[in-house]
MMTF fields as JSON, N, C-alpha, C and O atoms, coordinates in Angstrom:
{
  "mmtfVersion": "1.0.0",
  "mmtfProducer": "UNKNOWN",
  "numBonds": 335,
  "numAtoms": 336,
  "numGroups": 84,
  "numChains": 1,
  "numModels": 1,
  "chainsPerModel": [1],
  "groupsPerChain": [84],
  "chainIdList": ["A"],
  "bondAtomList": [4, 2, 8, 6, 12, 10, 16, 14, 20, 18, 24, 22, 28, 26, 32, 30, 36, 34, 40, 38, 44, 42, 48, 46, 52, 50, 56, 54, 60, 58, 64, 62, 68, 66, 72, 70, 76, 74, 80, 78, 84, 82, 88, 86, 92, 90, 96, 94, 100, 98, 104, 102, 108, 106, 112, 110, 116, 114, 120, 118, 124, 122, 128, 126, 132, 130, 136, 134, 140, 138, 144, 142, 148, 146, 152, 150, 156, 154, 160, 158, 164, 162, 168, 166, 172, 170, 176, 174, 180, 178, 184, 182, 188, 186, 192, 190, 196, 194, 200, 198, 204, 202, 208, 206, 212, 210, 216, 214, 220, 218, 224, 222, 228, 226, 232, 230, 236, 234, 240, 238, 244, 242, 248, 246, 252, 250, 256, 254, 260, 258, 264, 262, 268, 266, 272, 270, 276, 274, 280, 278, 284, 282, 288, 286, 292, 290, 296, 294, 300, 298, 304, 302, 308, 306, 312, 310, 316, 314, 320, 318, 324, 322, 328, 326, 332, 330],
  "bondOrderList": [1, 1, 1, 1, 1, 1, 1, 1, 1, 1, 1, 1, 1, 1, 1, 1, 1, 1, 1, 1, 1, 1, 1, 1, 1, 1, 1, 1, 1, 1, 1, 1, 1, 1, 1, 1, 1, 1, 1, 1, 1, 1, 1, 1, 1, 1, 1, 1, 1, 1, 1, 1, 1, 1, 1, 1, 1, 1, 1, 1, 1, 1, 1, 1, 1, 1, 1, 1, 1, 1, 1, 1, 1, 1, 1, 1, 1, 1, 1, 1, 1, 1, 1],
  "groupList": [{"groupName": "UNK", "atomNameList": ["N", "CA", "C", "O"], "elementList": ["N", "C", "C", "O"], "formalChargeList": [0, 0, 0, 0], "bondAtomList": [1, 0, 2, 1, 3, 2], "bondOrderList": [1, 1, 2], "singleLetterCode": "X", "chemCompType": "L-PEPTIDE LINKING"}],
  "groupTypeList": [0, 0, 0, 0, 0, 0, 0, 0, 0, 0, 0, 0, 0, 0, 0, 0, 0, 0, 0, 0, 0, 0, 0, 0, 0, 0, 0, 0, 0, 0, 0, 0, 0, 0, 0, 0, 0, 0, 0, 0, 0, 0, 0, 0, 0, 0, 0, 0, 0, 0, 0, 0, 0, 0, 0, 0, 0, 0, 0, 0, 0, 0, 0, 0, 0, 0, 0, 0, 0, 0, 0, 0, 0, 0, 0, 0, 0, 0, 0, 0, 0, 0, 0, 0],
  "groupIdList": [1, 2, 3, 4, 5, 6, 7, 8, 9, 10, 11, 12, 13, 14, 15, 16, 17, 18, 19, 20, 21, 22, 23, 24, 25, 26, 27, 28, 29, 30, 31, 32, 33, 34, 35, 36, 37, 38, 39, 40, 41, 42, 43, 44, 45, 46, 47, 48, 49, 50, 51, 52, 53, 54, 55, 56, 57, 58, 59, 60, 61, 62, 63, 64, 65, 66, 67, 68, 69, 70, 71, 72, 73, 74, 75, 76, 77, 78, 79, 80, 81, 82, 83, 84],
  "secStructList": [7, 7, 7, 1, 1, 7, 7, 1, 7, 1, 6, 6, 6, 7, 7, 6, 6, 7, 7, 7, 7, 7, 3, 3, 3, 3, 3, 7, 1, 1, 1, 7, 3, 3, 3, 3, 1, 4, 4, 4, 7, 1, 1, 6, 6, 4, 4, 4, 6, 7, 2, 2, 2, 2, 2, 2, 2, 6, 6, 2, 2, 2, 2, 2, 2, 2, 2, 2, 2, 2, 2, 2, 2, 2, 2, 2, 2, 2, 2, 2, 2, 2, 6, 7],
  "xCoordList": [-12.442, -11.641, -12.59, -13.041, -12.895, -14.206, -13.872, -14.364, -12.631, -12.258, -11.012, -10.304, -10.553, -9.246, -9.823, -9.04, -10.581, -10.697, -11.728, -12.592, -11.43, -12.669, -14.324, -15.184, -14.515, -15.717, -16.446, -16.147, -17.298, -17.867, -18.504, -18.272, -19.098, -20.082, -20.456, -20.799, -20.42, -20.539, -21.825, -21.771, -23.316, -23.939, -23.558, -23.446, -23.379, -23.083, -22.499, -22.381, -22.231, -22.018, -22.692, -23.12, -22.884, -23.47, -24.939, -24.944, -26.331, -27.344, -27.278, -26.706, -27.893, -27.649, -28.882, -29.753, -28.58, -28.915, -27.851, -27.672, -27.256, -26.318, -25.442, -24.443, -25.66, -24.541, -23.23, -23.346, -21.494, -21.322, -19.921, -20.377, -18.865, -17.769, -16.491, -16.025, -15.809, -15.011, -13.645, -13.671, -12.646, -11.333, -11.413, -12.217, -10.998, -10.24, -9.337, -8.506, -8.884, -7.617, -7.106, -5.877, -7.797, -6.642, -8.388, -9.505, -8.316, -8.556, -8.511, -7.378, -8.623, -8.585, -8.729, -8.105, -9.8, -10.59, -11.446, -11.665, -11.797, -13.203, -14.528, -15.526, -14.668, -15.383, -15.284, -16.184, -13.696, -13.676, -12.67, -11.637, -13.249, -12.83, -12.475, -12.985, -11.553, -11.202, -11.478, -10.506, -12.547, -12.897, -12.376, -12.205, -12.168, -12.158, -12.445, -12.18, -13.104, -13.483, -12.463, -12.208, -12.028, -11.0, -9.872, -9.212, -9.735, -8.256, -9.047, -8.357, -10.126, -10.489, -11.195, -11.994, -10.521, -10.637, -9.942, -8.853, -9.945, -9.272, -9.26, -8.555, -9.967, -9.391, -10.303, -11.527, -9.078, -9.715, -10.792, -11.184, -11.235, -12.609, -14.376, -15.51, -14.004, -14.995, -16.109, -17.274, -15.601, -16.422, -17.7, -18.763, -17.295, -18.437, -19.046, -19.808, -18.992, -19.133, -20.144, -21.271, -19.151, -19.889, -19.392, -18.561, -19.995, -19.439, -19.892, -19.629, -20.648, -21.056, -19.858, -19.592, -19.166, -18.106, -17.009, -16.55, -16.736, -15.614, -15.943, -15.124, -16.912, -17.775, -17.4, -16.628, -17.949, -17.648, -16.0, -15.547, -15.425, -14.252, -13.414, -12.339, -13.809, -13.302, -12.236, -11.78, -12.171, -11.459, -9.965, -8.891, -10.066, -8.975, -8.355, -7.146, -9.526, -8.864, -7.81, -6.6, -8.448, -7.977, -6.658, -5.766, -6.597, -4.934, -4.652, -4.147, -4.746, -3.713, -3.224, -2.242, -4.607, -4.021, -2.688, -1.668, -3.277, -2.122, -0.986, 0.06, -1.002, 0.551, 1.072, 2.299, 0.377, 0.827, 1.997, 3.206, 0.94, 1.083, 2.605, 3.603, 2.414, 3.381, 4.819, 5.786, 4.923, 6.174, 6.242, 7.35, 5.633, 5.892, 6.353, 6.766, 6.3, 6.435, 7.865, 8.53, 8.353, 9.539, 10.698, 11.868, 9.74, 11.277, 11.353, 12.485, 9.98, 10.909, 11.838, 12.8, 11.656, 12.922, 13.941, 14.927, 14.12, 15.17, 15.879, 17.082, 14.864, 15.516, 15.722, 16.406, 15.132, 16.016, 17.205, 18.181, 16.826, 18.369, 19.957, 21.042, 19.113, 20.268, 20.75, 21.959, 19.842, 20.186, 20.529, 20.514, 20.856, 21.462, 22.954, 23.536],
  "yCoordList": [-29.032, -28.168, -27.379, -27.914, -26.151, -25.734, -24.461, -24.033, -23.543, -22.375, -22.219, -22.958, -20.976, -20.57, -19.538, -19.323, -19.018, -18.781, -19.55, -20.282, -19.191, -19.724, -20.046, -19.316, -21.135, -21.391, -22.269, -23.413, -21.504, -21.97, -23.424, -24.111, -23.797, -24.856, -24.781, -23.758, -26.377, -26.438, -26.319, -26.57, -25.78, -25.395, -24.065, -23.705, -23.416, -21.636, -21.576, -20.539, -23.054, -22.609, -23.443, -22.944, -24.357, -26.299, -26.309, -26.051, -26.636, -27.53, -29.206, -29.667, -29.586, -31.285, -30.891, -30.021, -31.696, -31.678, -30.538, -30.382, -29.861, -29.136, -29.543, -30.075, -29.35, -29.925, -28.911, -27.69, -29.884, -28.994, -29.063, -29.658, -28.803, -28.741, -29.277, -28.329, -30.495, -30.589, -31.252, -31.385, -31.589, -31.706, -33.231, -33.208, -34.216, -35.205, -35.172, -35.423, -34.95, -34.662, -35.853, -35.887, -36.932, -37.812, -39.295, -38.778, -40.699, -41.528, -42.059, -41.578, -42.833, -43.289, -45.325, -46.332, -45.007, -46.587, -46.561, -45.606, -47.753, -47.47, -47.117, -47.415, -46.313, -45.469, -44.218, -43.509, -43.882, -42.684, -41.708, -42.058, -40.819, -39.538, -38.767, -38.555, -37.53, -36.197, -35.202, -34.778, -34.855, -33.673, -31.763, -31.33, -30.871, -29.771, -29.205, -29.383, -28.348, -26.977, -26.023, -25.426, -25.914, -24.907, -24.921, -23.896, -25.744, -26.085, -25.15, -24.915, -24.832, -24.678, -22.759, -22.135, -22.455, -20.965, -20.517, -21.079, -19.056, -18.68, -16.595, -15.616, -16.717, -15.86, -16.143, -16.266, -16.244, -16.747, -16.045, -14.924, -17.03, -16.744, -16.737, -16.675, -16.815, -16.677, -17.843, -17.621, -19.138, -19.99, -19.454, -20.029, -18.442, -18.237, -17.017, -16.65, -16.106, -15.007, -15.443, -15.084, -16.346, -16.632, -17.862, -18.002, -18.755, -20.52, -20.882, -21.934, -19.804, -20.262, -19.574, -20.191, -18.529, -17.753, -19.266, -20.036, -19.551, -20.972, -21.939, -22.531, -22.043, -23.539, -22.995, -23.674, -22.111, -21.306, -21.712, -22.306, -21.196, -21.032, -22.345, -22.399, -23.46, -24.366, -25.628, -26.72, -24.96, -25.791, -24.714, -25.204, -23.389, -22.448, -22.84, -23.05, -23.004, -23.275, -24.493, -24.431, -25.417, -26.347, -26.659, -27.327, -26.214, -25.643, -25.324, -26.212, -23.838, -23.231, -24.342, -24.338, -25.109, -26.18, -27.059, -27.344, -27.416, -28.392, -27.893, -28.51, -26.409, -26.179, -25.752, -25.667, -25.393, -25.334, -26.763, -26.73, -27.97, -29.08, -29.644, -30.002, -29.589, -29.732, -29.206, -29.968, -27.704, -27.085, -27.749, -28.284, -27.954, -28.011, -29.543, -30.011, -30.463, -31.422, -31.784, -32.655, -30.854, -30.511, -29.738, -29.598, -29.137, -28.756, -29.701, -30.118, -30.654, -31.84, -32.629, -33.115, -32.754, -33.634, -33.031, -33.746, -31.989, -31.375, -31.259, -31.466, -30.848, -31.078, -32.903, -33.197, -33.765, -34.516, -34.943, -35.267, -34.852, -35.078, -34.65, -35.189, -33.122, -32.394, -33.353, -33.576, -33.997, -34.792, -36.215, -36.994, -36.676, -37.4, -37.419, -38.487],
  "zCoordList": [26.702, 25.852, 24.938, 23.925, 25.268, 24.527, 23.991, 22.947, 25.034, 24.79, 24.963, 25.647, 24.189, 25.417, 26.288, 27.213, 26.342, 27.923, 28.61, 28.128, 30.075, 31.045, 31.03, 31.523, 30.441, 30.509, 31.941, 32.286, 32.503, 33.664, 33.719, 34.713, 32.952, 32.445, 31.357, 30.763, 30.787, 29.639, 28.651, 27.447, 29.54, 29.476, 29.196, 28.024, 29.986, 29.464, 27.491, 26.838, 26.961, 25.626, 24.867, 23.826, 25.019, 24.562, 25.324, 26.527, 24.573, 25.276, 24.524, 23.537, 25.24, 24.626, 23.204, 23.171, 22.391, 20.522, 19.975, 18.768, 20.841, 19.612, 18.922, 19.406, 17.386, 16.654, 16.778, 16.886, 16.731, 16.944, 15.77, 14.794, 15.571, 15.044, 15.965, 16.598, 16.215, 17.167, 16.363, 15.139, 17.043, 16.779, 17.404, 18.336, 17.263, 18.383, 18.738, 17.865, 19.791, 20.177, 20.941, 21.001, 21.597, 21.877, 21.745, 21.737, 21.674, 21.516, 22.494, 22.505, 23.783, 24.869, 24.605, 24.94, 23.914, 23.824, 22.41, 21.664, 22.317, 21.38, 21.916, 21.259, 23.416, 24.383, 24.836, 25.285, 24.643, 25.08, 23.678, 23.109, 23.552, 23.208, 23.396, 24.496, 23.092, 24.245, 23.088, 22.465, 22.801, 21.998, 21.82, 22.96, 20.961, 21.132, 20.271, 19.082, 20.838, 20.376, 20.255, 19.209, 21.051, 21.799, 20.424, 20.252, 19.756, 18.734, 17.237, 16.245, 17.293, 16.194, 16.319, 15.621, 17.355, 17.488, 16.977, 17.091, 15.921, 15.23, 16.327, 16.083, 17.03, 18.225, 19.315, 19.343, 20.529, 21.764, 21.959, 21.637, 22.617, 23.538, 22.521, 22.995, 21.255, 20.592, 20.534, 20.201, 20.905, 21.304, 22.419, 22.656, 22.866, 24.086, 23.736, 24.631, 22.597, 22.203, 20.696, 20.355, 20.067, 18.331, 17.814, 16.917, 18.479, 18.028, 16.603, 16.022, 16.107, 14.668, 13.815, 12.784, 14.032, 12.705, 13.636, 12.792, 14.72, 15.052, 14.063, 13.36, 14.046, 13.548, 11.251, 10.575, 10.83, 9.885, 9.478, 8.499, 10.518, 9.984, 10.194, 9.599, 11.016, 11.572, 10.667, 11.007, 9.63, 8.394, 8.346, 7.998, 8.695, 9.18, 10.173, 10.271, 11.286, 12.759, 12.696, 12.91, 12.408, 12.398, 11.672, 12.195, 10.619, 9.907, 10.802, 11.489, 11.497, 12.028, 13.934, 14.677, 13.934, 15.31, 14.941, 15.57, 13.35, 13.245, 12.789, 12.986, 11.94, 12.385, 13.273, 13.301, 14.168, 15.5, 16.116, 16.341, 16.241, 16.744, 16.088, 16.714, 14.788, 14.355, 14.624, 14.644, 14.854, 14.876, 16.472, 16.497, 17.72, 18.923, 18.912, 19.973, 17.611, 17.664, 17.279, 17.838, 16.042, 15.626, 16.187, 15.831, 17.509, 18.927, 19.391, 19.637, 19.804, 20.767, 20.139, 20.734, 19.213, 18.208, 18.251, 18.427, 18.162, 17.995, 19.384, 19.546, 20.519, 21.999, 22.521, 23.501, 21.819, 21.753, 21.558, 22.234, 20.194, 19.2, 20.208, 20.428, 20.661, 21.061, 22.233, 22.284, 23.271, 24.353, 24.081, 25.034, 22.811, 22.648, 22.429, 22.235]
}
């Protein structure tokens, strides 16, 4: 999860020692992680263009992921509710 658009390899944006700015997005184990980048773009595709103004702004991005997450969380309730 690095962009919203198409990234070929994760080389083409990441070398290994880069620090970077990421999101957790889901927990698996006390081994696995599911990291993103991608949640903390404040316009697509800029991860592969300027990961430092992502990284910069990544306290924005990240607001705007979680109100995102949130409202999509507050239809399913509601398309519940309704199917009850």
């Amino acid at each position: 999860m690095i962009s919203k658009e198409r990234v070929e390899t994760v080389g083409d944006v990441f070398a290994v020692g880069d620090e970077l700015k990421a999101v957790v997005i889901n927990a698996f184990n006390e081994r696995e992680v599911q990291l993103s980048t991608k949640a903390l773009e404040l316009v697509p595709g800029q991860m592969k263009t300027d990961k430092q103004a992502v990284f910069a702004n990544a306290a924005e991005g990240l607001a705007k992921y979680l109100l995102s997450k949130n409202e999509i969380m507050e239809q399913r309730r509601q398309a519940l509710t309704q199917l009850k």
